[in-house]
C-alpha positions as CSV (number, residue, x, y, z in Angstrom):
1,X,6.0,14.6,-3.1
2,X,4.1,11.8,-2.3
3,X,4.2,8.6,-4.6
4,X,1.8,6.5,-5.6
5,X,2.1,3.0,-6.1
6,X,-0.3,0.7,-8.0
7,X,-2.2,-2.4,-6.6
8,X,-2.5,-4.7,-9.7
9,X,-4.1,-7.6,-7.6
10,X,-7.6,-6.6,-9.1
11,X,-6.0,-7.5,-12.7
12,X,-5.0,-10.7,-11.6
13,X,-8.3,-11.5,-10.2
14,X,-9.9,-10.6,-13.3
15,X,-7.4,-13.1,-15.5
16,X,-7.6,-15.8,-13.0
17,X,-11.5,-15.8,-13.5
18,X,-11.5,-17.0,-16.9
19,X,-8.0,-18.7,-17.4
20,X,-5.3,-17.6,-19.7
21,X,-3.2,-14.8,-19.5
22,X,-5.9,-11.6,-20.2
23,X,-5.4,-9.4,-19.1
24,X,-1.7,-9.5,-19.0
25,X,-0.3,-8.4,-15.5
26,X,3.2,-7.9,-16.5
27,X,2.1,-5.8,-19.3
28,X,-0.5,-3.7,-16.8
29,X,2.0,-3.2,-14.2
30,X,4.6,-1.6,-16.9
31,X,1.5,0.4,-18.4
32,X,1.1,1.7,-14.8
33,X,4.8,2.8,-15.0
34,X,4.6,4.4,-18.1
35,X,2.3,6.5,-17.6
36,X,2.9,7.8,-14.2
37,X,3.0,5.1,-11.3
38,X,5.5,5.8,-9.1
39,X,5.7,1.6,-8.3
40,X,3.5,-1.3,-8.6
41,X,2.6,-3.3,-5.1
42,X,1.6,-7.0,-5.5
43,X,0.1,-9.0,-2.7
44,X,-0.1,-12.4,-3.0
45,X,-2.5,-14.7,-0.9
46,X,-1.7,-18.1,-0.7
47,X,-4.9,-19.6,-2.1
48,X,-3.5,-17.5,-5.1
49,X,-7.2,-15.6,-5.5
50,X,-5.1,-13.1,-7.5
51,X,-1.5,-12.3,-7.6
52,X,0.2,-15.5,-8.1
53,X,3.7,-15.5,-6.9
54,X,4.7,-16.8,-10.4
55,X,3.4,-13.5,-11.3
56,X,5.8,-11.4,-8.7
57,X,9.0,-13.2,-10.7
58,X,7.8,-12.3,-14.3
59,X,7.0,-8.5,-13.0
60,X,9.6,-7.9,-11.1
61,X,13.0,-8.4,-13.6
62,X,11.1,-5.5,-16.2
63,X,10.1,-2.9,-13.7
64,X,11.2,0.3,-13.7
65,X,10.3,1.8,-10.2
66,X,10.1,0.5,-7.2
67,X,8.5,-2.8,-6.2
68,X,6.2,-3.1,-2.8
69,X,5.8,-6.8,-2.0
70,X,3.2,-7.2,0.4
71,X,1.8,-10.2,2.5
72,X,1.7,-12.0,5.9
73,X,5.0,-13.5,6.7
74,X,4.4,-17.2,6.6
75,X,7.2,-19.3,5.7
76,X,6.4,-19.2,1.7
77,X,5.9,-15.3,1.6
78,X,9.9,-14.5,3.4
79,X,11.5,-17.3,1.0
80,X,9.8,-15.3,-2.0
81,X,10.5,-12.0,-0.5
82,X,14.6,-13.2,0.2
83,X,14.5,-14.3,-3.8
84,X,13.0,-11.4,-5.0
85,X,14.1,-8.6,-3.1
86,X,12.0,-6.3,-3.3
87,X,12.3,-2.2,-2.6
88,X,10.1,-2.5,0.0
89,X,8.2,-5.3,1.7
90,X,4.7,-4.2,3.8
91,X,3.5,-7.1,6.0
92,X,0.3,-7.3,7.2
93,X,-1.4,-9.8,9.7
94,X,-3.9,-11.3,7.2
95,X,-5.2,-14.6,8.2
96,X,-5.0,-16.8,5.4
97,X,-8.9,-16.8,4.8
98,X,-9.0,-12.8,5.2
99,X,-11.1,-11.4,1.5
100,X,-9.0,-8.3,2.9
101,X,-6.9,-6.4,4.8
102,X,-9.1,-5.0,7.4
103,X,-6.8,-4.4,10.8
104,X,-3.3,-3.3,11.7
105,X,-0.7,-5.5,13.6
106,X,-0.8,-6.0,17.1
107,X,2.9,-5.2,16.9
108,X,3.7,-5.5,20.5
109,X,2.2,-9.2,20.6
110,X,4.5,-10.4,17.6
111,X,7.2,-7.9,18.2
112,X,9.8,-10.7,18.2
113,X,9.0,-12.4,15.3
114,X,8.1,-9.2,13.0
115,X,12.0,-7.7,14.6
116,X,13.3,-10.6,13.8
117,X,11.7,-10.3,9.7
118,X,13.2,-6.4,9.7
119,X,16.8,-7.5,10.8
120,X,16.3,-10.2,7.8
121,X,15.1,-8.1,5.3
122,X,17.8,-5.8,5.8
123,X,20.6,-8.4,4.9
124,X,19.0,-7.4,1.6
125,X,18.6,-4.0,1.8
126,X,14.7,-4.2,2.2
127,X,12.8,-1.8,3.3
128,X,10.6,-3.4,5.5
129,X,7.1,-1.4,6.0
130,X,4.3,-2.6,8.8
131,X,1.1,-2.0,8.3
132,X,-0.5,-0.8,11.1
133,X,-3.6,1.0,12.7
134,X,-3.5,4.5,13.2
135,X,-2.7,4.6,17.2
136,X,0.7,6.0,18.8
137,X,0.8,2.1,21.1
138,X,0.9,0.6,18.1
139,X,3.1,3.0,16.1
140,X,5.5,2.8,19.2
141,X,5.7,-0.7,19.1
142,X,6.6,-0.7,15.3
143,X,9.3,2.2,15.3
144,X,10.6,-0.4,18.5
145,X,11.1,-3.4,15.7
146,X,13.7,-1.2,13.3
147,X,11.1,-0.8,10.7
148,X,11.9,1.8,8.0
149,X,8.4,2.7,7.8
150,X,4.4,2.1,8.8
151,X,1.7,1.5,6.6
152,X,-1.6,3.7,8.3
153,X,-4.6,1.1,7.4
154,X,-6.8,4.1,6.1
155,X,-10.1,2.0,6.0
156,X,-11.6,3.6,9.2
157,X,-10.5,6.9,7.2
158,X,-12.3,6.1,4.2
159,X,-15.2,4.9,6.1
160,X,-15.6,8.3,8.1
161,X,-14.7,10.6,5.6
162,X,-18.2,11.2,3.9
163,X,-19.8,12.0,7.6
164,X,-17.1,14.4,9.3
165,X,-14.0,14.8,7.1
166,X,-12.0,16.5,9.8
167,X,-12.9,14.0,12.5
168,X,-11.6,11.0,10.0
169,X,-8.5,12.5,9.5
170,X,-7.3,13.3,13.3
171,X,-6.1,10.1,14.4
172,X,-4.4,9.6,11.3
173,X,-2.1,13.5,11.3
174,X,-1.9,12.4,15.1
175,X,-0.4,8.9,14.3
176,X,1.5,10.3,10.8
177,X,3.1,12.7,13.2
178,X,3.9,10.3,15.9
179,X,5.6,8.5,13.2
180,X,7.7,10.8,11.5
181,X,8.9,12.3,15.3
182,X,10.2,9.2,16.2
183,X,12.4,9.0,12.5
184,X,9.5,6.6,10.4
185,X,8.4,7.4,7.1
186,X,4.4,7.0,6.5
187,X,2.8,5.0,3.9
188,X,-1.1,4.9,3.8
189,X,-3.1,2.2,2.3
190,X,-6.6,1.2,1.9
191,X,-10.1,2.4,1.0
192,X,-8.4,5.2,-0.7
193,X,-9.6,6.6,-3.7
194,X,-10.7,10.3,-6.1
195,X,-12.6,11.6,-3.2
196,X,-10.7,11.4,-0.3
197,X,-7.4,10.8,-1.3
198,X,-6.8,15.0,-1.8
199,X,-7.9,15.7,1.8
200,X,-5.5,12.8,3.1
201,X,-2.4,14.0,1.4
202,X,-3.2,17.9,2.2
203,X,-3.8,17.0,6.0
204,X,-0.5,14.9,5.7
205,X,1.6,16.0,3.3
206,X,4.5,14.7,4.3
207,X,3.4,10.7,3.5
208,X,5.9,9.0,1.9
209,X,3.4,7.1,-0.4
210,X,-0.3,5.6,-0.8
211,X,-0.8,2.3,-2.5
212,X,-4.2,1.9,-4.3
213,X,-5.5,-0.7,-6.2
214,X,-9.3,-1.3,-6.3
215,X,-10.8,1.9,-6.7
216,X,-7.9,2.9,-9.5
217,X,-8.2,0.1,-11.3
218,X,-12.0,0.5,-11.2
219,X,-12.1,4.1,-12.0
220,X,-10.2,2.7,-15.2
221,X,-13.0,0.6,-16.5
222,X,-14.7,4.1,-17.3
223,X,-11.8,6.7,-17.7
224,X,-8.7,4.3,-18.9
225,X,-5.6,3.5,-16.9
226,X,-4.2,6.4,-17.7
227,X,-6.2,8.9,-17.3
228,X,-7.4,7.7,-14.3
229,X,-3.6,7.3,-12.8
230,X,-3.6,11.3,-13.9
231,X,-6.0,12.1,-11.6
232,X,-4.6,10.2,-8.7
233,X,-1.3,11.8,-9.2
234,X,-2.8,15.1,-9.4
235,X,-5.0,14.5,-6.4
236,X,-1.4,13.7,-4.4
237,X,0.6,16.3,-6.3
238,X,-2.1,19.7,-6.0
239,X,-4.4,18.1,-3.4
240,X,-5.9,22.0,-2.8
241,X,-7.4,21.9,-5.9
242,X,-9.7,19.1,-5.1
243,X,-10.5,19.5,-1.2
244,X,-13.8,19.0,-0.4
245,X,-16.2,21.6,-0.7
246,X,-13.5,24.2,-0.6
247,X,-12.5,23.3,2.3
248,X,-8.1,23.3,3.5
């Protein structure tokens, strides 16, 4: 089965534009567990746009599931990371400035530093995930560091899908496949949401988990959180019933 973890970073942007403490993170990330979240991922930037890291400490003692901690691996980020400790930690190479996350590691360039983060993390028993572009070089270079996993950057995916879906999935089966032969597990991330996250898990069903926050928590606004974390899970756990047009 594939899990699905929750991106609550849109909640904290919408408390942090008016001040206060509405709506409550911690509340909306145990919500998210109860009714069907399979683990909440918090990415804090360190301009603090959205999730604060004061906000990873007050989650992270009532959580349930699992915990995906994600972020570039400044100096700040590993310290919270070592004091936290979460299940899993998924760095990406955000610049500072970046509104998102838009590209994959060039693993190979920083493979000493981002080795030296896994052999860290695992002091902890971390999982450590890297978040990467959907190409084998890439994938190589990341299964070469000891990371547990990969984290396919899905927004070419998403960005494709509406054109040709069968030519947006391809390099992502190729690269989920290079993955798992070489003993990874495959997370997916980004862009993903009710219409093409079916197709994604059917063509790969062997992902370990997707992380989603935008379009979720968006699709909330109209249908409630959960409702709307229903039809994720059943988009992941019966992805034939929702291919598009028919298609498998």
């Amino acid at each position: 089965m594939i899990n699905l973890s929750v991106n609550v970073n849109k909640v904290a942007t919408i408390r942090n534009s008016r001040g206060g403490n509405v709506p409550d993170v911690r509340q909306v990330a145990l919500d998210c567990e109860r009714f069907g979240a399979d683990g909440i991922t918090m990415h804090p930037r360190p301009d603090s746009r959205h999730i604060r890291y004061s906000d990873v400490y007050d989650v992270k003692p009532f959580m349930r599931t699992t915990l995906n901690l994600e972020g570039f691996p400044d100096e700040n980020f590993v310290n919270l990371v070592m004091k936290v400790q979460p299940a899993q930690v998924t760095l990406v190479p955000d610049e500072p400035e970046a509104l998102t996350s838009d590209h994959g590691w060039d693993v190979e360039a920083n493979f000493k530093r981002l080795s030296e983060l896994v052999a860290l993390f695992a002091t902890k028993n971390i999982r450590t995930s890297l978040f990467v572009d959907a190409d084998k070089d890439k994938i190589h270079w990341a299964a070469k560091t000891g990371a547990s996993r990969i984290e396919l950057y899905t927004g070419p995916y998403a960005a494709q899908f509406t054109t040709n879906e069968y030519f947006a999935v391809h390099s992502f089966v190729l690269g989920a496949q290079y993955a798992k032969d070489l003993g990874m597990g495959v997370n997916a991330g980004h862009d993903l949401n009710q219409d093409n996250l079916a197709w994604l898990a059917a063509k790969i069903p062997f992902l370990d988990e997707v992380s989603i926050g935008h379009a979720l928590i968006s699709d909330a606004l109209y249908d409630g959180l959960e409702a709307t974390i229903g039809k994720y899970q059943s988009r992941l756990k019966n992805p034939s019933l929702f291919l598009p047009r028919g298609k498998y």
